[in-house]
C-alpha positions as CSV (number, residue, x, y, z in Angstrom):
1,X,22.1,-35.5,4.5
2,X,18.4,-34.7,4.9
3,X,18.4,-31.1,5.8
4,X,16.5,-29.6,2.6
5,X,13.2,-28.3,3.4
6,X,10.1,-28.6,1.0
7,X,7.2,-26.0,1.2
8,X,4.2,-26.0,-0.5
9,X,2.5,-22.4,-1.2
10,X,-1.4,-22.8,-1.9
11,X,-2.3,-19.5,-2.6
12,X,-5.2,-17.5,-3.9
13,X,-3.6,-16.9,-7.8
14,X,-1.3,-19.9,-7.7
15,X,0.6,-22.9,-6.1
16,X,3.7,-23.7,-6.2
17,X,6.7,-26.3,-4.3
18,X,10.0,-23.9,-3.2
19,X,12.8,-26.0,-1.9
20,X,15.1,-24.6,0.7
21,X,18.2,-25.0,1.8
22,X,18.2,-24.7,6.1
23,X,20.1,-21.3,5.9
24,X,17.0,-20.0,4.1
25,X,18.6,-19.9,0.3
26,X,15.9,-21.4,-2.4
27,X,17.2,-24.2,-4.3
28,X,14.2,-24.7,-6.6
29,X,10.9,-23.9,-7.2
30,X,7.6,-24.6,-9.6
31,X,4.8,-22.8,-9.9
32,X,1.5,-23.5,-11.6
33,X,-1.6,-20.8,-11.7
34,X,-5.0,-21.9,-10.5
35,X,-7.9,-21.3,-12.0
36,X,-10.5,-18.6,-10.9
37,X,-14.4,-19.1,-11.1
38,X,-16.6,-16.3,-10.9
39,X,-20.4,-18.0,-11.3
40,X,-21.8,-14.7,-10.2
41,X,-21.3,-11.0,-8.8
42,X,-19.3,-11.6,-5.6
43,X,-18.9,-15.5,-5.8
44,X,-15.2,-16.8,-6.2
45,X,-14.6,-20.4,-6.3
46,X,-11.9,-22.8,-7.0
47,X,-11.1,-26.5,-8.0
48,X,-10.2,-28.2,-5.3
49,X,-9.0,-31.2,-7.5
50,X,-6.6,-28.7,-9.6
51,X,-5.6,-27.3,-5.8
52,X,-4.1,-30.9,-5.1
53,X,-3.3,-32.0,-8.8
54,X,-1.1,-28.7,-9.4
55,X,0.1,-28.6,-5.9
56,X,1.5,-32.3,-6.2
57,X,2.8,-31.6,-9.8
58,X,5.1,-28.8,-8.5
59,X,6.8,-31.0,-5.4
60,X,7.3,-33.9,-8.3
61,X,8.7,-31.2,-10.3
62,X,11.2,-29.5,-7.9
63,X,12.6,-33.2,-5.8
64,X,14.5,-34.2,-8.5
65,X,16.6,-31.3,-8.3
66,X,18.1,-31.4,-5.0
67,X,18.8,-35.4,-5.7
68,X,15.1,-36.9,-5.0
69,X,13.0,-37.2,-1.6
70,X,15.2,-38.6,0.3
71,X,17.1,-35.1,1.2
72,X,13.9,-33.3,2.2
73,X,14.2,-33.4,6.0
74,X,10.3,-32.4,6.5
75,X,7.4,-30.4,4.7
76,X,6.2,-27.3,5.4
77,X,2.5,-26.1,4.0
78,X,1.0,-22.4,3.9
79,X,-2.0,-21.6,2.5
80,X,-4.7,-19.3,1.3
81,X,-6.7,-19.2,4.7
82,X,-10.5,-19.2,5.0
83,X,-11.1,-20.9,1.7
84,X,-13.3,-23.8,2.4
85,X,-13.0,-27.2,0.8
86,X,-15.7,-30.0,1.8
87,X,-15.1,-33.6,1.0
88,X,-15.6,-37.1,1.2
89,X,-13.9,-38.9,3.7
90,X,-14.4,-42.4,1.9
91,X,-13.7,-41.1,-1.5
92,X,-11.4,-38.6,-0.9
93,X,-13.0,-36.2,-3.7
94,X,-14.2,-32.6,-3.2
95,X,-18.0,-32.7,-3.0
96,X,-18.2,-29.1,-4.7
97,X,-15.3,-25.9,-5.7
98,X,-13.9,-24.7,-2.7
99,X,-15.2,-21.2,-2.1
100,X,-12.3,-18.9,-1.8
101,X,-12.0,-16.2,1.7
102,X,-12.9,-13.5,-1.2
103,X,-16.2,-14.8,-1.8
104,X,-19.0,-12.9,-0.3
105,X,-22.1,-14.7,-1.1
106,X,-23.1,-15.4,2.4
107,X,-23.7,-11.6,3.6
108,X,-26.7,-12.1,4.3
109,X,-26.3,-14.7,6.7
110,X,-24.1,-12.6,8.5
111,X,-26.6,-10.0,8.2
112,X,-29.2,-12.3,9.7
113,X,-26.6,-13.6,12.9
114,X,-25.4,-9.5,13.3
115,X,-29.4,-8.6,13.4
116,X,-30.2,-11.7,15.8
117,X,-27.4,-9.7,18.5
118,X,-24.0,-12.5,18.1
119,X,-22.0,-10.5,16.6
120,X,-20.2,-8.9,19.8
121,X,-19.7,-12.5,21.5
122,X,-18.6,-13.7,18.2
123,X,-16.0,-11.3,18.4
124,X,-15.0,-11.7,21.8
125,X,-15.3,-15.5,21.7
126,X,-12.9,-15.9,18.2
127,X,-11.6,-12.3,17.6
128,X,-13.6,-12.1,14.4
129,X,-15.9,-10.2,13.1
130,X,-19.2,-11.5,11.1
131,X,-18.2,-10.9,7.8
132,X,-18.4,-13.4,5.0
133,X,-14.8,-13.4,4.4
134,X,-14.5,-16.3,7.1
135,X,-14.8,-20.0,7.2
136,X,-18.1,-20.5,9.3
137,X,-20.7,-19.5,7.0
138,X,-19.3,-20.7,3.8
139,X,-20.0,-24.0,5.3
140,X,-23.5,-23.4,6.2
141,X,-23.6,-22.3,2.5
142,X,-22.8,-25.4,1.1
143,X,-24.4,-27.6,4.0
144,X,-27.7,-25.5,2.4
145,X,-27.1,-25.5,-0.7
146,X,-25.2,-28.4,-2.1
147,X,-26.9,-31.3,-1.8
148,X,-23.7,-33.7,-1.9
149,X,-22.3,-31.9,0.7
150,X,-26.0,-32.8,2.9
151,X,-25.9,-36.0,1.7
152,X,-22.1,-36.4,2.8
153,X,-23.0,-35.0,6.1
154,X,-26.2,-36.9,6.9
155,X,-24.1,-39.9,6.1
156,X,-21.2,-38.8,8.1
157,X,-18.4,-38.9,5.5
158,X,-18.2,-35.3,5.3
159,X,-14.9,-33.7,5.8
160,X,-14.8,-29.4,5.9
161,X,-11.1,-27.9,5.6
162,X,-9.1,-25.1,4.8
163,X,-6.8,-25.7,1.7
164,X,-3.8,-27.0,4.3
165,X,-6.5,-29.5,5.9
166,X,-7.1,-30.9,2.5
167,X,-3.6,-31.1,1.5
168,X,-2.3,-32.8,4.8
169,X,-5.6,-35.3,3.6
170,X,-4.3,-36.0,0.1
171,X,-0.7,-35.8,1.4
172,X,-1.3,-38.7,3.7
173,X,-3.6,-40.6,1.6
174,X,-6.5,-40.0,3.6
175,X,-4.7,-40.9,7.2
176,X,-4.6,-37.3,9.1
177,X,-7.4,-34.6,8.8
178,X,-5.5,-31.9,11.0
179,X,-5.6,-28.1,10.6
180,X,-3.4,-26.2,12.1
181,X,-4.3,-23.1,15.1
182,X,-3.6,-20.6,13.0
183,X,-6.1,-21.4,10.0
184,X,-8.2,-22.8,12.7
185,X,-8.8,-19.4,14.4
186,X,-10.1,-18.1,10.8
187,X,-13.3,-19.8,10.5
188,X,-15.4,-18.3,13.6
189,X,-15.3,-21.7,15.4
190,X,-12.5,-21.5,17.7
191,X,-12.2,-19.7,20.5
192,X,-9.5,-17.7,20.9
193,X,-7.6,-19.4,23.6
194,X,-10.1,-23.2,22.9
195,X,-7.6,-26.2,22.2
196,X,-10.5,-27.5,20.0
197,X,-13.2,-26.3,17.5
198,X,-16.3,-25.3,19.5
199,X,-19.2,-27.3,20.0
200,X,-21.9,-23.6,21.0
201,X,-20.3,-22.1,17.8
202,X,-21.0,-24.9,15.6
203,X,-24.4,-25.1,16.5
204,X,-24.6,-21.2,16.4
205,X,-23.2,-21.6,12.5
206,X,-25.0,-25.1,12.0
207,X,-21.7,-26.7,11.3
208,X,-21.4,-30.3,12.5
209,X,-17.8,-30.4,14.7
210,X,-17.5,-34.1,13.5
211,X,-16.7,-32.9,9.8
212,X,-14.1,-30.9,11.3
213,X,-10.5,-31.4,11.1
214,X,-8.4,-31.7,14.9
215,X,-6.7,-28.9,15.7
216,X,-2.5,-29.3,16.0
217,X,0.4,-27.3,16.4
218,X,1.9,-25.5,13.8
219,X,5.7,-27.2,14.2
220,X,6.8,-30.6,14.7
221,X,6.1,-34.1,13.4
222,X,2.4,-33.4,12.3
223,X,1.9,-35.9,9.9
224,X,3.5,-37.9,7.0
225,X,3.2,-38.1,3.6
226,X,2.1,-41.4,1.8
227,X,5.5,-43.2,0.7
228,X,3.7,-44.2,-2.9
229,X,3.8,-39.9,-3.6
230,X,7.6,-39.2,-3.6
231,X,9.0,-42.9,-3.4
232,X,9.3,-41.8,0.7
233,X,7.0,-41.2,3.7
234,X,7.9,-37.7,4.3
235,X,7.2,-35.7,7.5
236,X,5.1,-32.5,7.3
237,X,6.5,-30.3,10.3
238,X,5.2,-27.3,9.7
239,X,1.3,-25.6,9.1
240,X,0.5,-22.3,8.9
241,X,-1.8,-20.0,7.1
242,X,-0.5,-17.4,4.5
243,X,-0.6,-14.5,6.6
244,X,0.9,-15.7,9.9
245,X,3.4,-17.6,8.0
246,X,4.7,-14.1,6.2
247,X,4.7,-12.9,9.5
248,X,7.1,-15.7,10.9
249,X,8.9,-15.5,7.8
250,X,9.6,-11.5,8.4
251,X,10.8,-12.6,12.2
252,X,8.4,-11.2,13.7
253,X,8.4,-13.2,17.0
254,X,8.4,-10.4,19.6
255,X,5.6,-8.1,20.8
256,X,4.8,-5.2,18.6
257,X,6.8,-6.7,15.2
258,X,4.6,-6.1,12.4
259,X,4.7,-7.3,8.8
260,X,2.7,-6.7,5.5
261,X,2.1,-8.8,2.8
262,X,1.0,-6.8,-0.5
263,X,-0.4,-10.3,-2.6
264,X,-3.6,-10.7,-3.9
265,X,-5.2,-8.5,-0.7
266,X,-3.1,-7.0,1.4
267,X,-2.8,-8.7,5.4
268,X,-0.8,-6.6,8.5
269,X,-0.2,-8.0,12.0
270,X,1.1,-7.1,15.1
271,X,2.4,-9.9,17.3
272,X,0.8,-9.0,20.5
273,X,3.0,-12.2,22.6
274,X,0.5,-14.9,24.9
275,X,-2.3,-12.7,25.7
276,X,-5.2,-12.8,23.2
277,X,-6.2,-9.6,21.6
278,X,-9.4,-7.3,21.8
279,X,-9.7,-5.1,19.4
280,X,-12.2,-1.9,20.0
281,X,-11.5,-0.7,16.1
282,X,-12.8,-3.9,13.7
283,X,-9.4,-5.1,13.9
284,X,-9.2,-8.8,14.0
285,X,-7.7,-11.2,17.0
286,X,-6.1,-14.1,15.2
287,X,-3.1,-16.9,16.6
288,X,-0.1,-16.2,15.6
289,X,1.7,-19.5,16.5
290,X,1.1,-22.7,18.4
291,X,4.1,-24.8,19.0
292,X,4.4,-27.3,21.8
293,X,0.7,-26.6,23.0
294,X,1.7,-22.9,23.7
295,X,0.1,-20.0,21.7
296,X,1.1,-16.4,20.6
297,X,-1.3,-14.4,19.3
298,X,-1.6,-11.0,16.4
299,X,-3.9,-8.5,16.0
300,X,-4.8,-8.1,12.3
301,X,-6.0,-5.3,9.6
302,X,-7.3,-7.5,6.6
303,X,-7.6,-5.4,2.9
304,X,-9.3,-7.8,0.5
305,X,-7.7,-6.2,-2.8
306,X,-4.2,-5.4,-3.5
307,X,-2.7,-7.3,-6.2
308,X,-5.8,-8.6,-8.0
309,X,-6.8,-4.6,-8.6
310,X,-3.6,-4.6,-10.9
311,X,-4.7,-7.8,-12.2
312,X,-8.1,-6.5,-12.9
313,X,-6.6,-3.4,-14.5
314,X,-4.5,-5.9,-16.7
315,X,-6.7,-8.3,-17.2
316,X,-10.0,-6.6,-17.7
317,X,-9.0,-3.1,-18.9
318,X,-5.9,-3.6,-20.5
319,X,-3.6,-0.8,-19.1
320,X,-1.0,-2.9,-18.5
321,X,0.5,-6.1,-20.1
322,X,2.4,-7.5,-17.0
323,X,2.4,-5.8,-13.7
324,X,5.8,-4.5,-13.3
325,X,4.6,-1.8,-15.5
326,X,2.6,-0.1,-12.8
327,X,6.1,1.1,-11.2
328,X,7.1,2.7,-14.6
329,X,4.0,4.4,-15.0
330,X,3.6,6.0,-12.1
331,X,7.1,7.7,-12.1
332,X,6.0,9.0,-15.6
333,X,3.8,11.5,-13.9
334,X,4.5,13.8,-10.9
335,X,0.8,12.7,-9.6
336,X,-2.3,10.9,-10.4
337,X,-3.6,14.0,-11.8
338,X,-6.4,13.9,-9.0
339,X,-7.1,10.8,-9.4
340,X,-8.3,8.5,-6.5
341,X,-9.2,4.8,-7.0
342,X,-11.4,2.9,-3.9
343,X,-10.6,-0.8,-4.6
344,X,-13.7,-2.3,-3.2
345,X,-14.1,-5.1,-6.1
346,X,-15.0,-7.4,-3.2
347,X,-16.2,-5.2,-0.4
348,X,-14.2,-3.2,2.0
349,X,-12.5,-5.1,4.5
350,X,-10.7,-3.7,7.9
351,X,-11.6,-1.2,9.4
352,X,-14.6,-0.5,7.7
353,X,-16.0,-3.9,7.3
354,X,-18.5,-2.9,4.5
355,X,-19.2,-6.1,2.4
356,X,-22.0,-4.6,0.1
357,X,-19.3,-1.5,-0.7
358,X,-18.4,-1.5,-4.2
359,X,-15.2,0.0,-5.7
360,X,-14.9,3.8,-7.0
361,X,-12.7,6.0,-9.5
362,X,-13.0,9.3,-8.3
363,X,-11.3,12.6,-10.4
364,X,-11.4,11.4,-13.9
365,X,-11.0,13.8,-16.4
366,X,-9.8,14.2,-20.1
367,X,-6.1,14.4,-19.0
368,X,-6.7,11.2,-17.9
369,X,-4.4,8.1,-18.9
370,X,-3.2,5.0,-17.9
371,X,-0.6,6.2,-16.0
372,X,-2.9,7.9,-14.0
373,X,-5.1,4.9,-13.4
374,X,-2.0,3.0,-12.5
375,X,-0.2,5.5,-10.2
376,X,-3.5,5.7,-8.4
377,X,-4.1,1.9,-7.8
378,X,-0.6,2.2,-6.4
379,X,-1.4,4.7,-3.7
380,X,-5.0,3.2,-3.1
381,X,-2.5,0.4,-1.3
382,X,-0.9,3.5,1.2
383,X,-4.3,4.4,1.5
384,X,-5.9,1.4,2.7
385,X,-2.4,1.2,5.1
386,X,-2.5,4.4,6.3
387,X,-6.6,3.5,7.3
388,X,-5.1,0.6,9.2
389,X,-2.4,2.4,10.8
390,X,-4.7,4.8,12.3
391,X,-7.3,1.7,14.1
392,X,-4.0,-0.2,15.0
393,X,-3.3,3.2,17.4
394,X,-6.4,3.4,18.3
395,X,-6.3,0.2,19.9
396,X,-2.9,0.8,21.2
397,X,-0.6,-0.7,19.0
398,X,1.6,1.9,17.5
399,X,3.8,1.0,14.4
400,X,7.5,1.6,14.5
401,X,8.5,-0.1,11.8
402,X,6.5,-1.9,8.7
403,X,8.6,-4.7,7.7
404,X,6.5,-5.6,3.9
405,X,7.0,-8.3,1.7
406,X,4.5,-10.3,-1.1
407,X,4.6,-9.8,-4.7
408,X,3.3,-6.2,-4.8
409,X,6.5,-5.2,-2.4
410,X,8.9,-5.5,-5.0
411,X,7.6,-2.3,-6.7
412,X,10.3,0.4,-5.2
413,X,7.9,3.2,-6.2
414,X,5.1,1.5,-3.5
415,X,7.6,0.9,-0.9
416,X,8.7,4.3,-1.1
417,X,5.3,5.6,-1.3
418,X,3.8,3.3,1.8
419,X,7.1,4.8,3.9
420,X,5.9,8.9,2.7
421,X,2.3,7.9,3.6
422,X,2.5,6.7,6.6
423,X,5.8,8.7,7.9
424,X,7.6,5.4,8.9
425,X,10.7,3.4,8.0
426,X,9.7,0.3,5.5
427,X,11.7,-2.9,5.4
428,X,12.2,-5.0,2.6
429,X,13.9,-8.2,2.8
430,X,15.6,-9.5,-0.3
431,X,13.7,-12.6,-0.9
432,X,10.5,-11.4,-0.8
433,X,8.3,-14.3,-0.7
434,X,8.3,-14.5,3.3
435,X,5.3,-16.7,3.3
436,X,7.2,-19.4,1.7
437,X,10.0,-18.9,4.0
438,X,8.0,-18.7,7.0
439,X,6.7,-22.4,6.6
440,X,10.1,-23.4,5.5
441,X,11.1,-21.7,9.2
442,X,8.5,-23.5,10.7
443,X,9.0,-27.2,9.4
444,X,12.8,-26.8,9.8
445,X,12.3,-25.9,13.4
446,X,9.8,-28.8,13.0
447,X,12.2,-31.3,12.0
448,X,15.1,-30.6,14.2
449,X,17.1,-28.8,12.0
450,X,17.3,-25.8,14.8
451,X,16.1,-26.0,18.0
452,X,13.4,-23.4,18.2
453,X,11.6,-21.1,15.8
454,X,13.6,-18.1,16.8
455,X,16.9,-19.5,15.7
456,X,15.2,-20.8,12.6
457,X,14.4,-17.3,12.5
458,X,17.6,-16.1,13.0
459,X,19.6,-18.2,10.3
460,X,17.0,-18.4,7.7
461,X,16.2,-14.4,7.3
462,X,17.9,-12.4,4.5
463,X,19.3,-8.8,4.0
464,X,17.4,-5.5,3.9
465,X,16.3,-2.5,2.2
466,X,15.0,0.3,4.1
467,X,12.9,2.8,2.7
468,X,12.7,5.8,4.6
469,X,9.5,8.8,4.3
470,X,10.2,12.0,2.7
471,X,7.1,13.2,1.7
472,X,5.7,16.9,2.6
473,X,2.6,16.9,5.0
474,X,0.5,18.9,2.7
475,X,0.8,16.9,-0.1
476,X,0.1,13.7,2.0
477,X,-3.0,15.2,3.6
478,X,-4.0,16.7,-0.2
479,X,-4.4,12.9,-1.1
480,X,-5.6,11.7,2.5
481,X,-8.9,14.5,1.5
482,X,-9.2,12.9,-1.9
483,X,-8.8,9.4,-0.1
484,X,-11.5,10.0,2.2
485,X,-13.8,11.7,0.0
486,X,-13.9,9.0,-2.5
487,X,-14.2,6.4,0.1
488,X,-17.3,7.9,1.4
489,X,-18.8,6.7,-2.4
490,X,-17.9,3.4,-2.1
């Protein structure tokens, strides 16, 4: 019986293929990094190639193991979001690397719209705000300065697409170029509640609209895979970006639910049900899902570096070997020893929106060691929270809960911590990787398996731990004044 669901997780780090079960339980999974490129200060690009070759690897890899294609009732895809991949339509091969969402080479462009007054219709049009994290202008970039891309363009074989877009292309052998409304409403040229990509905000970015992708839903029979890939056309029946997919895959489908996923940055939204958000604090308006034609919508708090500041502290300075030793350090001390770390490696994200801000170590002294620097990356992530927390009730969106999941969450001492920071109960499901089990959610709902994405919801979602605050509110407001004071410097 076909009632397996395959999911393919495109994200920043890595990709991978997790196979589910339709009461949620993974049955197998392969996972394969991707390689980052760093050209120059602030530029992050990736393969687009190696995106699709690993990505395809992994499904190949994990089929075999539930008895082969045909018991895979439909596919679900999540993805990075914003990362822009441009293409040829006849070929089929990336025209340049994909830049990723962390790249920030196209400030000044943003500088130049924000200067020339578009920056508060932008916002009100898309629920975005100019910053080069987004799609838009990373495709003026290349449209500027890769002259493939112009040539592709001029000649009309471009294709532009967020890593799903190009996936569902490869998937399908070059038959569908879709992206789905949530990934759609990341690249500042969709209006909030537009069925399409708009025509005034591609001119505005200088974006042709016939290199875009069509906008779909984000469940149902979307597309299908070509039958030469797994021996069987498959259906994909479910799309959705990273972010809102973590956010399905925590259940939150009711208004004021919020989730955050601690991965390589760290993303929280609200589900703020049908009527599109407005923030008034540099919080971001972003669809939450589109299913049937009908939308829901989140309001968002974006952090651009969570996980990759303890990959930069293992990889570049060498205090740790493997993550998981962050959580054993930081019990090792009763505090950081005053020390505060700003993680602006790639500017500072919501609700400060500074892209030029660089990161800071603040309180250093002889006493400090490597557990300090650890402990204090760890509470730079209640930090940045506790920054968010305060613009999400500014705007009238209270917290009541924080349901948390990505890689980082699994780090008890963090989970604890986020709870004393922010004075708030924090969930923990047992399968952390919600992002994965949000698409699975989504394509199962897709393919019939349940009859709507609540009750996908409903039978897919695992236990809990709860974390609950116990923190004094002098010490929290000690490091809220160190917070603060070092964030100034950045």
């Amino acid at each position: 019986m076909s009632d397996y669901i395959l999911v393919l997780d495109a994200g920043t780090t890595s990709t991978r293929a997790i196979i589910f079960a339709s009461d949620g339980v993974p049955a197998a999974s392969a996972q394969a990094e991707l390689t980052q490129h760093y050209p120059q200060a602030g530029w992050v690009e990736h393969d687009a190639r190696e995106i699709w070759d690993k990505t395809l690897a992994c499904a190949r890899e994990v089929l075999p193991q539930i008895g082969g294609a045909a018991m895979v009732a439909g596919i679900g895809i999540t993805n990075q979001r914003e990362t822009v991949v441009a293409w040829d339509k006849a070929t089929g091969e990336p025209l340049t690397r994909a830049v990723v969402w962390q790249d920030r080479r196209t400030a000044p462009l943003c500088a130049e719209l924000r200067e020339a007054g578009h920056e508060e219709d932008i916002q009100l049009r898309t629920g975005l705000v100019l910053d080069p994290y987004f799609s838009a202008t990373k495709m003026r970039w290349m449209l500027d300065n890769v002259a493939e891309v112009r040539a592709a363009a001029d000649a009309g074989t471009l294709a532009f697409g967020t890593v799903e877009s190009w996936l569902v292309f490869k998937l399908t052998g070059g038959a569908a170029h879709i992206s789905d409304a949530s990934n759609a409403s990341r690249t500042l040229l969709l209006e909030l509640e537009g069925a399409a990509f708009d025509e005034g905000l591609c001119d505005l970015f200088g974006v042709p609209s016939g290199a875009l992708p069509d906008v779909v839903d984000m469940a149902g029979e979307l597309a299908q895979t070509d039958a030469r890939l797994f021996g069987r056309a498959i259906p994909i029946t479910g799309l959705a970006g990273d972010q809102q997919s973590a956010t399905i895959g925590q259940a939150c489908l009711a208004p004021g639910e919020t989730k955050a996923t601690y991965g390589t940055g760290a993303f929280i939204l609200t589900n703020q049900g049908e009527v599109a958000p407005h923030s008034q604090h540099r919080l971001l308006g972003t669809v939450l899902t589109q299913i049937d034609g009908r939308r829901t919508y989140a309001i968002e708090g974006s952090v651009f570096v969570a996980g990759s500041l303890v990959q930069w502290l293992r990889d570049s300075l060498g205090i740790v070997e493997v993550a998981s030793e962050t959580e054993a350090l930081a019990r090792s001390i009763p505090d950081s020893g005053g020390v505060t770390i700003v993680p602006a490696l790639a500017g500072l994200g919501a609700p400060h929106w500074q892209s030029e801000a660089r990161g800071v170590i603040a309180g250093l002294s002889f006493a400090s060691g490597k557990a300090e620097l650890a402990r204090a990356a760890l509470e730079a992530m209640a930090h940045q929270t506790y920054d968010l927390a305060q613009a999400f009730a500014a705007d009238g969106t209270d917290w009541q809960t924080l349901r948390i999941d990505g890689g980082m969450a699994a780090n008890d001492w963090m989970a604890q911590d986020l709870a004393d920071m922010l004075g708030l109960t924090v969930e923990r499901p047992a399968f952390i990787e919600t992002t994965a089990l949000g698409a699975a959610m989504l394509a199962a709902s897709g393919a019939g398996l349940y009859p709507d994405l609540q009750n996908a919801a409903d039978k897919m979602r695992g236990k809990l731990t709860r974390f609950e605050p116990k923190m004094d509110d002098a010490v929290r407001e000690e490091r809220l004044t160190r917070w603060r004071k070092a964030l100034s410097a950045a």
